[in-house]
VOVEXVEX-158113 format. One line per 4 residues: number of its first residue (from 1); their letters; for each residue x, y, z of C-alpha. Coordinates in Angstrom, 2 decimals. Example, Ala and Ser with C-alpha at 12.3 -4.5 7.8 and 13.67 -1.06 7.14 Angstrom:
2
1> AS> 12.30 -4.50 7.80  13.67 -1.06 7.14;
//
This chain:
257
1> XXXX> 148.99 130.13 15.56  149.81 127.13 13.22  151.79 129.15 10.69  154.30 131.05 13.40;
5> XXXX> 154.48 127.41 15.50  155.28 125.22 11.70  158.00 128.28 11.32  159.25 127.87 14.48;
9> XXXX> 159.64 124.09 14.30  161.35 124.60 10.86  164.29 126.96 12.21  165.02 124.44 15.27;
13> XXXX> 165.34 121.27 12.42  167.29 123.65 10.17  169.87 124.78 13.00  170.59 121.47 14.32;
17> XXXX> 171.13 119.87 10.87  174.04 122.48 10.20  175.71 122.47 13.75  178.30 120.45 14.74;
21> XXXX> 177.24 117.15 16.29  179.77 116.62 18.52  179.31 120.07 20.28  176.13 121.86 18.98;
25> XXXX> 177.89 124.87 18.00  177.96 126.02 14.44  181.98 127.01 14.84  182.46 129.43 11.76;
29> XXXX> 184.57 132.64 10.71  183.50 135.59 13.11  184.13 139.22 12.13  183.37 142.61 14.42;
33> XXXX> 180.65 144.79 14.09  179.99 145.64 10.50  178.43 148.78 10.87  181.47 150.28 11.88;
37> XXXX> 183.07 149.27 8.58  185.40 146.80 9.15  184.53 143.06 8.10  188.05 141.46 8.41;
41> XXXX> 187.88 138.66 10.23  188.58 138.12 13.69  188.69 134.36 13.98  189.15 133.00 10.85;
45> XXXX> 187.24 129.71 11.89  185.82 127.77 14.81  184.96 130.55 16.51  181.25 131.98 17.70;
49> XXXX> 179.59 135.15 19.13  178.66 133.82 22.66  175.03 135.27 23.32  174.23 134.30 19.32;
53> XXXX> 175.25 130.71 20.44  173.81 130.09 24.03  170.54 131.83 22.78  170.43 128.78 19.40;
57> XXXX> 171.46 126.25 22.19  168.36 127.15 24.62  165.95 127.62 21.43  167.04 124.00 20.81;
61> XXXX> 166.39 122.87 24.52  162.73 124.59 24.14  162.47 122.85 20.85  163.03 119.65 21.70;
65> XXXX> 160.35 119.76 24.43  158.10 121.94 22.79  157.81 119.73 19.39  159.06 116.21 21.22;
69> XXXX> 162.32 115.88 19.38  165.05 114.78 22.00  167.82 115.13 20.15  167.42 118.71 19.49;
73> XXXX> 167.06 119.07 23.34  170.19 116.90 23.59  172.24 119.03 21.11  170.95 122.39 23.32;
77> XXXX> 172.45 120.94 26.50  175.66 120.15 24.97  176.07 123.01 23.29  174.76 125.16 26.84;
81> XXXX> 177.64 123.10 28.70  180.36 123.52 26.34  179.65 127.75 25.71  179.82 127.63 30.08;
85> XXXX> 182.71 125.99 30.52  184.19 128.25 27.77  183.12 131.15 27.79  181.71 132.07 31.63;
89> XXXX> 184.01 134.37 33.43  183.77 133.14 37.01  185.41 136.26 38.77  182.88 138.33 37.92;
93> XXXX> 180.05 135.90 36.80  179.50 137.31 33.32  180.33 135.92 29.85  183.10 136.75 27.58;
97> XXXX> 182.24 138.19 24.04  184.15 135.81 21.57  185.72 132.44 21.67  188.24 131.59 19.21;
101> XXXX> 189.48 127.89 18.87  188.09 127.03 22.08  190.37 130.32 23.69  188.40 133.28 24.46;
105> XXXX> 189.41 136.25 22.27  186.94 138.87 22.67  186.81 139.37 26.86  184.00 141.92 26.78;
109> XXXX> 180.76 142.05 28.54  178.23 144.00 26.89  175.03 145.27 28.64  172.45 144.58 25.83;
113> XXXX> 174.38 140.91 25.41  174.06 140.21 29.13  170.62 141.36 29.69  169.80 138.83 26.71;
117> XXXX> 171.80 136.06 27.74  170.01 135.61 31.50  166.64 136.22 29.91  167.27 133.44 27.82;
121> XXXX> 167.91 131.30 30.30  165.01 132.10 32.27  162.80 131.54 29.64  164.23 128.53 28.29;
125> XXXX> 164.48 127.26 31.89  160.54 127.89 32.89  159.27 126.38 29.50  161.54 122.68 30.01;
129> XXXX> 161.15 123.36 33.93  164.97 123.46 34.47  165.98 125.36 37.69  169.41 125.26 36.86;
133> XXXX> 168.97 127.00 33.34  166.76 129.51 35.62  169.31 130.04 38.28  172.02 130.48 35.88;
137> XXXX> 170.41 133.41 34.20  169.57 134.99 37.66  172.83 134.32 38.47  173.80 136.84 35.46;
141> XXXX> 171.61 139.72 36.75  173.09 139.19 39.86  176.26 139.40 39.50  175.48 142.68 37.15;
145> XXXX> 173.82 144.07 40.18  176.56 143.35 42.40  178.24 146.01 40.33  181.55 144.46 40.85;
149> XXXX> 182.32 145.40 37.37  181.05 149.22 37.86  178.66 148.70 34.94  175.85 150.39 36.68;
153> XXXX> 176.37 153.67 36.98  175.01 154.64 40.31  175.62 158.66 40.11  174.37 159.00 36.98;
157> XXXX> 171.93 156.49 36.57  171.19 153.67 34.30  174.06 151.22 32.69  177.59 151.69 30.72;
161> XXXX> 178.19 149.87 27.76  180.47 147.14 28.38  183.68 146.01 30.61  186.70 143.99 29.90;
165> XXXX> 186.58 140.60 32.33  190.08 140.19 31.30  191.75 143.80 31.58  188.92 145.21 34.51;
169> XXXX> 188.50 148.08 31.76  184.94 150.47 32.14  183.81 151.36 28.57  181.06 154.35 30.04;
173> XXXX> 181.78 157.16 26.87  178.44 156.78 26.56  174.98 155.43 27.35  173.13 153.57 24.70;
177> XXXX> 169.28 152.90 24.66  170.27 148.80 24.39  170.53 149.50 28.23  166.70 148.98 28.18;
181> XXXX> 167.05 145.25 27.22  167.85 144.81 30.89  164.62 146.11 31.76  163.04 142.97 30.19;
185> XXXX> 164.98 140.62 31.66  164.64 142.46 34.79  160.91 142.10 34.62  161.18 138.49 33.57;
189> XXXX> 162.79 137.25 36.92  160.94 140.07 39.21  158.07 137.21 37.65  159.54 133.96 39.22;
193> XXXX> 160.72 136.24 42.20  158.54 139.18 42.60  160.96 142.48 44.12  164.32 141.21 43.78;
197> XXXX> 165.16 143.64 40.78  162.42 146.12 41.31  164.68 148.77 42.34  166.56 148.32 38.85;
201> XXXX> 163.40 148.42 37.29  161.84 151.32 38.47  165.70 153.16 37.72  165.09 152.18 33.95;
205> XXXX> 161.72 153.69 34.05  162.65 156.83 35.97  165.29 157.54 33.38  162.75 157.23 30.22;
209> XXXX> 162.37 161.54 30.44  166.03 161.92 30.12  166.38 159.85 26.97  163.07 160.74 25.11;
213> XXXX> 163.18 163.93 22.68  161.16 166.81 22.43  158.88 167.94 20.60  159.35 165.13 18.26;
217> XXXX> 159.06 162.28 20.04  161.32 159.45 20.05  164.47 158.01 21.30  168.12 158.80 20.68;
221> XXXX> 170.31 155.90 20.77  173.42 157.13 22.20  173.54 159.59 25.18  176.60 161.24 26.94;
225> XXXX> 177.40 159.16 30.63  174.81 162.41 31.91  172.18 162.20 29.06  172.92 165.36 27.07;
229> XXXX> 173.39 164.82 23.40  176.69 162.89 22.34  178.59 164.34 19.30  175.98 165.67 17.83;
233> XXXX> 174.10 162.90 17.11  170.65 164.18 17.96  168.38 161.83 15.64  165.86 159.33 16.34;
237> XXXX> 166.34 155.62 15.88  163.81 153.20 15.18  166.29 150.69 16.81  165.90 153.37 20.56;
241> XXXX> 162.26 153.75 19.72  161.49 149.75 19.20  163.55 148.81 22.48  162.57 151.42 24.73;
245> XXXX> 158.32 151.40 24.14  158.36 148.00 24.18  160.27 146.87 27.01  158.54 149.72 29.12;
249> XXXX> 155.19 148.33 27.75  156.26 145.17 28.83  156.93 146.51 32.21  154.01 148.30 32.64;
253> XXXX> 151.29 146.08 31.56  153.02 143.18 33.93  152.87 145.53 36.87  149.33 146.17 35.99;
257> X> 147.98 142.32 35.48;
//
């Protein structure tokens, strides 16, 4: 489709006009999550959200293939290089959160954020037929699978919300329906090496009954660590519904073909 492909040529020329050249990162003021009402800044400048950043420096590696434009491709890499040497926690093979003036400042992994960052990779990787970009982002999932930081929760079911690679610290209060994002990037490598996460995958979809709601139908996006309600908060999200149906669709119809 001409209109979606001119739009998506127009976002990769906008982002790397605005980057910095030297290390295709666009280094700004980062603040936490706003929807918990606090926008005070957490790095007041040259700082970046790691998955935002490795996800603009792979669209710029696809770009630059995809539309011929080797300098985007050239910024990607750099950028890709610099976030891994920054930002990759080696002990347990994850990324850290936040980097602040080069320094990391925010040290946790989150589930939805890692399940992103490897399918990236993949993705990016397959398109500009890079096996290192596609063995990197395997490389994610399995080190998440290895389970050395207790994400999964293997008595329960399904996956906790984040660790700390700097203080070893389980965050499992709850269980969020984000935790479905893994089941796309799951699927996406299960394509390139058909079984290796199918046990993970079939978990996710096991799991769907205890997170859908009846007799309205839809999902919750928080859960207790067990799946009952948490606090009270029994509504439907169109953020649960959206990640859950599709990523299951996903699943389902690639299982199928």
């Amino acid at each position: 489709d001409s209109q979606w492909t001119g739009d998506a040529q127009a976002m990769a020329k906008h982002f790397s006009g605005y980057i910095n050249p030297t290390t295709g990162l666009k280094e700004a003021e980062v603040v936490p999550d706003t929807s918990e009402g606090d926008t005070s800044p957490v790095c007041t400048a040259n700082g970046y959200r790691v998955d935002s950043e490795l996800e603009s420096a792979l669209m710029l590696i696809d770009a630059g293939t995809r539309f011929a434009t080797p300098t985007w491709t050239s910024q990607g890499y750099t950028a890709y290089g610099l976030i891994r040497q920054q930002a990759f926690n080696t002990t347990y093979g994850l990324y850290d959160r936040i980097i602040c003036n080069g320094a990391v400042w925010d040290p946790n992994a989150k589930v939805e954020e890692i399940a992103d960052e490897a399918r990236d990779g993949i993705l990016a990787g397959e398109y500009v037929n890079n096996p290192t970009l596609i063995a990197d982002g395997i490389a994610v999932l399995d080190a998440l699978v290895g389970n050395s930081t207790g994400l999964h929760d293997t008595v329960n079911g399904g996956w906790c919300p984040s660790f700390n690679l700097s203080t070893g610290a389980l965050d499992c209060h709850v269980k969020t329906d984000r935790q479905y994002l893994l089941l796309r990037a799951f699927d996406q490598a299960d394509q390139l090496d058909p079984g290796r996460y199918s046990a993970e995958e079939t978990e996710l979809v096991d799991l769907i009954p205890s997170v859908v709601t009846s007799p309205h139908v839809g999902f919750v996006y928080e859960r207790t660590p067990t799946y009952g309600i948490y606090e009270g908060q029994d509504w439907i999200t169109t953020e649960a519904d959206g990640i859950v149906s599709q990523r299951s669709e996903e699943h389902t119809s690639e299982l199928q073909s």
